[in-house]
Kinemage of the C-alpha trace (Angstrom):
@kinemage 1
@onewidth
@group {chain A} dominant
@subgroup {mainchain}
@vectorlist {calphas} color= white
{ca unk a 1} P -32.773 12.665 23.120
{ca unk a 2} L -29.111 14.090 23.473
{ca unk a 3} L -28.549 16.670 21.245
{ca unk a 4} L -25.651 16.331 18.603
{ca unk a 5} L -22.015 17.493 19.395
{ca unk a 6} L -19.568 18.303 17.371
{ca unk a 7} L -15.391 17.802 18.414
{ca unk a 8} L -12.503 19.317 15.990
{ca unk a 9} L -9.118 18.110 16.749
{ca unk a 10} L -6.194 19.419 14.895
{ca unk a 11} L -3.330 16.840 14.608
{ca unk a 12} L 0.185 18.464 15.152
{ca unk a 13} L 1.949 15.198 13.901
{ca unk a 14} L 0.665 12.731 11.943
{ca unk a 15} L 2.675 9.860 12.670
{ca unk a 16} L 0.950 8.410 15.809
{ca unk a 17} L -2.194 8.852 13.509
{ca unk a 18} L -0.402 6.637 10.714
{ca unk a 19} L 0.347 4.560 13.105
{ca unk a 20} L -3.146 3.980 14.798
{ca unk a 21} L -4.525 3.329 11.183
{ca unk a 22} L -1.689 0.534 10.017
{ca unk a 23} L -2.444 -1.393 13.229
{ca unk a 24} L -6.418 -0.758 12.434
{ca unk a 25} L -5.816 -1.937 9.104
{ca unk a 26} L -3.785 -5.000 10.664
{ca unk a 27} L -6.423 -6.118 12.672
{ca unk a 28} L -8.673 -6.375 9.640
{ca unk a 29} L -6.456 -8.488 7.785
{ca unk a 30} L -5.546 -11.049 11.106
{ca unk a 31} L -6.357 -14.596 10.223
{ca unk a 32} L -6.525 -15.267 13.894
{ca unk a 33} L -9.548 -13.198 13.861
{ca unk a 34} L -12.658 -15.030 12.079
{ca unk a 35} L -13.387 -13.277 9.470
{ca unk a 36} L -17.224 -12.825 10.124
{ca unk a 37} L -15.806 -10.630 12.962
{ca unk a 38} L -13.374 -8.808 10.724
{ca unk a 39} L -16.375 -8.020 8.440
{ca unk a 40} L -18.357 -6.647 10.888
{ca unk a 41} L -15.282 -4.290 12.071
{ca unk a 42} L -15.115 -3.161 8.063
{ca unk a 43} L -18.462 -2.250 7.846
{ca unk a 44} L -18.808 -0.132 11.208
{ca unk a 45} L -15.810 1.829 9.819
{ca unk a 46} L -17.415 1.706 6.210
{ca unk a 47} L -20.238 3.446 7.698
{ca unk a 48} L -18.483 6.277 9.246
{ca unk a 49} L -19.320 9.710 7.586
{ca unk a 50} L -16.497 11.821 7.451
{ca unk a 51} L -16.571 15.345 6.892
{ca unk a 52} L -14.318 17.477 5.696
{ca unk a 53} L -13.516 21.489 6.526
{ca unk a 54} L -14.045 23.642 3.547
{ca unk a 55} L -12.183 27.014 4.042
């Protein structure tokens, strides 16, 4: 069994970031798409855990 791993990546600008998450968020709402597939993309994000640093 791999063991876990952990990756920290500090985000000098914030824009391409922005960016990456409006097109994300795009996707999701794409008619073209069918939405059973759109679903399934919500919930895989739904389930991501995200931590946050507590200094």
């Amino acid at each position: 069994m791999a063991k876990p791993s952990e990756l920290q990546i500090d985000v000098l600008n914030m824009e391409p970031v922005k960016e990456a998450i409006e097109i994300l968020h795009n996707l999701t709402k794409d008619e073209r798409i069918p939405e059973s597939v759109r679903n399934e993309y919500i919930g895989r994000f739904d389930a991501i855990v995200w931590e946050v640093a507590t200094d």
